[in-house]
KEVO-591246 format. One record per atom (N, C-alpha, C): residue number from 1; residue in three letters; chain; x, y, z. Coordinates in Angstrom, 1 decimal. Example, Ala and Ser with C-alpha at 12.3 -4.5 7.8 and 13.67 -1.06 7.14 Angstrom:
<rs>
- 1	ALA	A	13.2	-5.7	7.8
- 1	ALA	A	12.3	-4.5	7.8
- 1	ALA	A	13.2	-3.3	7.8
- 2	SER	A	12.8	-2.2	7.1
- 2	SER	A	13.7	-1.1	7.1
- 2	SER	A	12.9	0.0	7.9
</rs>
This chain:
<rs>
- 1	UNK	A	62.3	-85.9	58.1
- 1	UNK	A	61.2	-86.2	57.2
- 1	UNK	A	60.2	-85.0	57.1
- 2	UNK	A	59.6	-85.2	55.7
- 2	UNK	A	59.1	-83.9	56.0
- 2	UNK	A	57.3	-84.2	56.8
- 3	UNK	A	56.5	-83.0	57.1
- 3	UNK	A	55.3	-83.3	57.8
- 3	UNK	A	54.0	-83.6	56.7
- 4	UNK	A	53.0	-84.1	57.4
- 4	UNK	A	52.6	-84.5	56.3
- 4	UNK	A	51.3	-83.1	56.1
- 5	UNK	A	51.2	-82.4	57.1
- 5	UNK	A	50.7	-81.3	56.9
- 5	UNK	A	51.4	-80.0	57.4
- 6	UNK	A	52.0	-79.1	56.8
- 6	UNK	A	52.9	-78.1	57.3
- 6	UNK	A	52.3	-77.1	58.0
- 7	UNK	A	52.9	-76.6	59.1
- 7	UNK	A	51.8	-76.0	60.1
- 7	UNK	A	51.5	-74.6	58.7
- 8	UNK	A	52.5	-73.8	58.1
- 8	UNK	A	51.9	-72.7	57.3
- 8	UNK	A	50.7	-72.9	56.3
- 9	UNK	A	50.3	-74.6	56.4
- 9	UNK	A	48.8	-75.0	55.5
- 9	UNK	A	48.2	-74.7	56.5
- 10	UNK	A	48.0	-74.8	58.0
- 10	UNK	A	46.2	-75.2	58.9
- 10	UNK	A	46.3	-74.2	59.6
- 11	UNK	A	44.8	-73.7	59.7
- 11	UNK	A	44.8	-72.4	59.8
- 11	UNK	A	43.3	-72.5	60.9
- 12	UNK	A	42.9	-71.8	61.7
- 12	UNK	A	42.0	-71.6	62.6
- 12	UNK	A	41.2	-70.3	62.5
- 13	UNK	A	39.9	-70.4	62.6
- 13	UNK	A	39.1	-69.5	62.4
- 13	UNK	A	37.7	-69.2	62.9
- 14	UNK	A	37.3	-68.3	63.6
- 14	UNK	A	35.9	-67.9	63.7
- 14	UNK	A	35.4	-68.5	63.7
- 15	UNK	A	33.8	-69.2	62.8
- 15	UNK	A	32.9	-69.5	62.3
- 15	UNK	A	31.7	-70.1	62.5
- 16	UNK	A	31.0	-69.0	62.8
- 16	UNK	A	29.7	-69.1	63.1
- 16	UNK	A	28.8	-69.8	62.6
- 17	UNK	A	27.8	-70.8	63.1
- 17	UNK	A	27.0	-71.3	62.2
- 17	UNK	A	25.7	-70.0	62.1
- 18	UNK	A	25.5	-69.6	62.8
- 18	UNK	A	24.3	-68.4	63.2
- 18	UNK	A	24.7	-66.9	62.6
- 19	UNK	A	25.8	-66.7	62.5
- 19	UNK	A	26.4	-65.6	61.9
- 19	UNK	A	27.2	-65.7	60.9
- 20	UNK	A	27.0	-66.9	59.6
- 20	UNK	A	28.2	-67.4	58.5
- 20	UNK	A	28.5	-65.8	57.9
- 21	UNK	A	27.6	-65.3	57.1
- 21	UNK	A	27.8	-64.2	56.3
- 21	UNK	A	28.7	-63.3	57.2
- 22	UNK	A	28.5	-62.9	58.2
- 22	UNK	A	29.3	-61.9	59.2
- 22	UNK	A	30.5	-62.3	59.4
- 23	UNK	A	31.0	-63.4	59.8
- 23	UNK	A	32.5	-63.9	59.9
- 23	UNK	A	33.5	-64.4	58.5
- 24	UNK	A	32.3	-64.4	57.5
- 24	UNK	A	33.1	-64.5	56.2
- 24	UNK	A	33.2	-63.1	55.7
- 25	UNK	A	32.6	-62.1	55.9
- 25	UNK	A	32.8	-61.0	55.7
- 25	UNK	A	33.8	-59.8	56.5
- 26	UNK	A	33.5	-60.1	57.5
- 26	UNK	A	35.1	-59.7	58.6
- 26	UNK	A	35.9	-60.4	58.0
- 27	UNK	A	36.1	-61.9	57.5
- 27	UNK	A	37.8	-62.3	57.6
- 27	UNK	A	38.2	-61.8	55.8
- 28	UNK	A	37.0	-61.5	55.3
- 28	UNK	A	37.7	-60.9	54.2
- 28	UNK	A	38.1	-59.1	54.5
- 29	UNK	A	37.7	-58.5	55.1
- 29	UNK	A	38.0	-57.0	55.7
- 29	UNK	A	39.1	-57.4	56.3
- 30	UNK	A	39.5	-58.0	57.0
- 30	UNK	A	40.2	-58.5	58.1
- 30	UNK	A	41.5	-58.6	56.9
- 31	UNK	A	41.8	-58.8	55.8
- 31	UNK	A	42.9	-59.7	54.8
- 31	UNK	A	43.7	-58.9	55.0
- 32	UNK	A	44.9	-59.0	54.8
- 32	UNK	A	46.0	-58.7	54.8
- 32	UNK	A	46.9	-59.1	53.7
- 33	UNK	A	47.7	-58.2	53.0
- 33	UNK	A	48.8	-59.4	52.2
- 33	UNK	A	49.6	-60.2	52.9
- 34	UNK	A	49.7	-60.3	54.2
- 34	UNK	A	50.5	-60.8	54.7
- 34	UNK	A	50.0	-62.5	54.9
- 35	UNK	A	48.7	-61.9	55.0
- 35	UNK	A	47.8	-63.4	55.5
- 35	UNK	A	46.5	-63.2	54.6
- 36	UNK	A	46.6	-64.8	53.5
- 36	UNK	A	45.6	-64.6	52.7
- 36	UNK	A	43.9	-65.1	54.0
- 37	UNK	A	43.1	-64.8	53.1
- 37	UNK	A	41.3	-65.0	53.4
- 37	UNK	A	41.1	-66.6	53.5
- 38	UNK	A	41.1	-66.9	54.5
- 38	UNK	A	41.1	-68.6	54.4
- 38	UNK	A	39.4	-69.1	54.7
- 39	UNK	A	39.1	-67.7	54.9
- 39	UNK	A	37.5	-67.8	54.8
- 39	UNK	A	36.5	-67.7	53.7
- 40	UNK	A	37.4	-68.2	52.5
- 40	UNK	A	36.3	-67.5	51.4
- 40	UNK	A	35.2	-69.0	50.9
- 41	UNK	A	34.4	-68.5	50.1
- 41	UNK	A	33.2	-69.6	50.0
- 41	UNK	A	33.9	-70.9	49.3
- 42	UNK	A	33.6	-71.8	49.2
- 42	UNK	A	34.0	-73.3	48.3
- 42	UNK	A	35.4	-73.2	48.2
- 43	UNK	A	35.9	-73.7	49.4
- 43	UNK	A	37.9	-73.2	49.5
- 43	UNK	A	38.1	-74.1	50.3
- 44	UNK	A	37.0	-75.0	51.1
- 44	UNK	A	37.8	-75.7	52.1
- 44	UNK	A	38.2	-77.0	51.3
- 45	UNK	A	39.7	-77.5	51.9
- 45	UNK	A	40.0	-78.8	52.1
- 45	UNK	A	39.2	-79.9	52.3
- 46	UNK	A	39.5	-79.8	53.4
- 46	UNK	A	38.7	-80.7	54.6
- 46	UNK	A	37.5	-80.1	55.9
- 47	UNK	A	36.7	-80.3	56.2
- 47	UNK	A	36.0	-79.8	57.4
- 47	UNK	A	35.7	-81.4	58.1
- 48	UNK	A	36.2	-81.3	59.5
- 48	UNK	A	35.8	-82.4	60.3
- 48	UNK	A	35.2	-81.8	61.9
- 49	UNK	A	34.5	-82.5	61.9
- 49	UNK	A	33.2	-82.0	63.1
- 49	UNK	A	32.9	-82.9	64.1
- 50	UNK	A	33.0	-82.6	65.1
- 50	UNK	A	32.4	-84.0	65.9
- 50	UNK	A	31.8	-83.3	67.4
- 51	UNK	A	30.7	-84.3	67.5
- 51	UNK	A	29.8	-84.1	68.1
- 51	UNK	A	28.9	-82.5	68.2
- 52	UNK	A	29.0	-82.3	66.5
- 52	UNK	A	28.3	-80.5	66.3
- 52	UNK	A	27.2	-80.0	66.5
- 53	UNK	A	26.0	-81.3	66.6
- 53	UNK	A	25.0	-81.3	66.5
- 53	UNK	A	24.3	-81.7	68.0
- 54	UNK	A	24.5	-80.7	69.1
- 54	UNK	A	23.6	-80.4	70.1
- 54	UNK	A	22.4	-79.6	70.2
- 55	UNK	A	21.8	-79.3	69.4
- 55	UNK	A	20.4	-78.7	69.6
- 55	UNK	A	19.5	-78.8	67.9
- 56	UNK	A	18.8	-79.3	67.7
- 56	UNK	A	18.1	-79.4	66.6
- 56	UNK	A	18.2	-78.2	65.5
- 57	UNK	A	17.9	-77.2	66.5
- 57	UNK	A	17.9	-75.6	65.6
- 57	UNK	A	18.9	-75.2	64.7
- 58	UNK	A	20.3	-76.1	65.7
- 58	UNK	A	21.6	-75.8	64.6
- 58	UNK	A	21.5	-76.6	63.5
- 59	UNK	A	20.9	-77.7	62.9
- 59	UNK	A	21.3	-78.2	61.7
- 59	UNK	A	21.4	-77.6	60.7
- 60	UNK	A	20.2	-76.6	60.4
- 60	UNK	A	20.0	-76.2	59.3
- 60	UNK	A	21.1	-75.4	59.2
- 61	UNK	A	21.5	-74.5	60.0
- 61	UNK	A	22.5	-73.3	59.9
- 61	UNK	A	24.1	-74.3	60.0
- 62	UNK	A	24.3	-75.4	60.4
- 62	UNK	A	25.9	-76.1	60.2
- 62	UNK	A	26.1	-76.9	58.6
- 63	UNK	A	24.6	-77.2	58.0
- 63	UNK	A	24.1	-77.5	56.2
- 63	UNK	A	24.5	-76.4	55.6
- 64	UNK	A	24.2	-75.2	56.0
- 64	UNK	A	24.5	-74.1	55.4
- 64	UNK	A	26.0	-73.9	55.3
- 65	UNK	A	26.3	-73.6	55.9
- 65	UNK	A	27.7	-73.6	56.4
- 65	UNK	A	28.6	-74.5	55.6
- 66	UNK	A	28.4	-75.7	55.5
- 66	UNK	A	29.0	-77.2	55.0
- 66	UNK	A	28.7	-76.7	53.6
- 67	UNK	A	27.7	-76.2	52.8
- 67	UNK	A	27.3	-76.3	51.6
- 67	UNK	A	28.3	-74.8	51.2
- 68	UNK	A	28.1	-73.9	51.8
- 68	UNK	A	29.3	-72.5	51.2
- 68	UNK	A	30.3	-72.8	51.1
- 69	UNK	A	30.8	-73.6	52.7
- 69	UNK	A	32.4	-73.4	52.5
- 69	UNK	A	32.7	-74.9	51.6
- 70	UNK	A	32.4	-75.6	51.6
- 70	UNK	A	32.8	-76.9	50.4
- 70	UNK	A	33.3	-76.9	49.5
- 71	UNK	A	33.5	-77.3	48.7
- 71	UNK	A	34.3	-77.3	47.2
- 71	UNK	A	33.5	-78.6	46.6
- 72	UNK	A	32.9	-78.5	45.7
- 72	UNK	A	32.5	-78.7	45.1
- 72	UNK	A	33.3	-80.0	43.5
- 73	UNK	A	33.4	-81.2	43.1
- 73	UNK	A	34.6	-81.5	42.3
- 73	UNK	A	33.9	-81.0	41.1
- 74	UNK	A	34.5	-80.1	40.1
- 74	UNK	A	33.8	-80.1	38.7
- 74	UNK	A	35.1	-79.4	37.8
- 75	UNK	A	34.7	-79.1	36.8
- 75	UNK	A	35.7	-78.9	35.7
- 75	UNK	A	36.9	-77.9	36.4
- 76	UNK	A	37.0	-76.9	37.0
- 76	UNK	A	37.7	-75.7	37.9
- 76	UNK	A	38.3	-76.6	39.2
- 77	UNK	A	38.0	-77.5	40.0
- 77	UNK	A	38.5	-78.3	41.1
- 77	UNK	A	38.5	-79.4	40.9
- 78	UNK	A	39.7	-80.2	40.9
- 78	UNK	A	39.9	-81.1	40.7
- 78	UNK	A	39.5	-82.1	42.1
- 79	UNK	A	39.2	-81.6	43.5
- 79	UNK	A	39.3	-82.2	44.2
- 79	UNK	A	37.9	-82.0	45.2
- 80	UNK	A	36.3	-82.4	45.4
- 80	UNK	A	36.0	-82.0	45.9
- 80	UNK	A	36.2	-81.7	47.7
- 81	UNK	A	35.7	-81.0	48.7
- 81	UNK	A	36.1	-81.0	49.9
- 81	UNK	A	35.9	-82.4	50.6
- 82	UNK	A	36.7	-82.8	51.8
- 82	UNK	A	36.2	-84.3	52.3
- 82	UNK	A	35.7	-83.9	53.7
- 83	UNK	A	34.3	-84.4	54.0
- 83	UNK	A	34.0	-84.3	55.6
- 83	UNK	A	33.6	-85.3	55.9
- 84	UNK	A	34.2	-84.7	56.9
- 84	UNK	A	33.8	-86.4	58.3
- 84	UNK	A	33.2	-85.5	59.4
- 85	UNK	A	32.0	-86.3	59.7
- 85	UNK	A	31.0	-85.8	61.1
- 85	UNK	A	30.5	-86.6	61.4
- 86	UNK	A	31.4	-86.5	62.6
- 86	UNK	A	30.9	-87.8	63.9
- 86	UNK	A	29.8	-87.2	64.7
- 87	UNK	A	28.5	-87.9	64.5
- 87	UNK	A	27.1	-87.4	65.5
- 87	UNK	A	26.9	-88.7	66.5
- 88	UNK	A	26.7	-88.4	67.4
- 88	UNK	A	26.4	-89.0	68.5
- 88	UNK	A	24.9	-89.5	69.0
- 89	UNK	A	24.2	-90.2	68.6
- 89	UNK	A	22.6	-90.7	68.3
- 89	UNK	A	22.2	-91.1	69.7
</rs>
């Protein structure tokens, strides 16, 4: 049968919430033709997070983060990004 996500889709990366601009900017220097930029802005799938939010300071900069890499659904995407974040209250 086939899988329902093929390992050559999911991909692992860097990413800083404190340093976004810097690690999107390496992984595009970093490209290769061999291996496309899976870091570029409004490209993600899916983002899922859990338990991300240990110190107050980080929200604003994991908002940030959530709002670049997103996808957005409009006339160009047919699909916007889906996230799930599990916070612990």
């Amino acid at each position: 049968s086939k899988p329902v996500c093929p390992e050559e889709s999911v991909s692992v990366r860097r990413l800083r919430w404190d340093c976004l601009q810097e690690d999107v900017l390496a992984a595009a220097a970093n490209n290769s033709s061999a291996q496309e930029n899976d870091l570029k802005p409004n490209s993600f799938d899916t983002i899922v997070g859990t338990d991300v939010v240990f110190s107050p300071s980080l929200v604003c900069p994991l908002l940030e983060t959530i709002k670049l890499m997103a996808r957005k659904k409009d006339v160009e995407s047919t699909k916007a990004t889906r996230i799930y974040l599990c916070l612990q209250v």
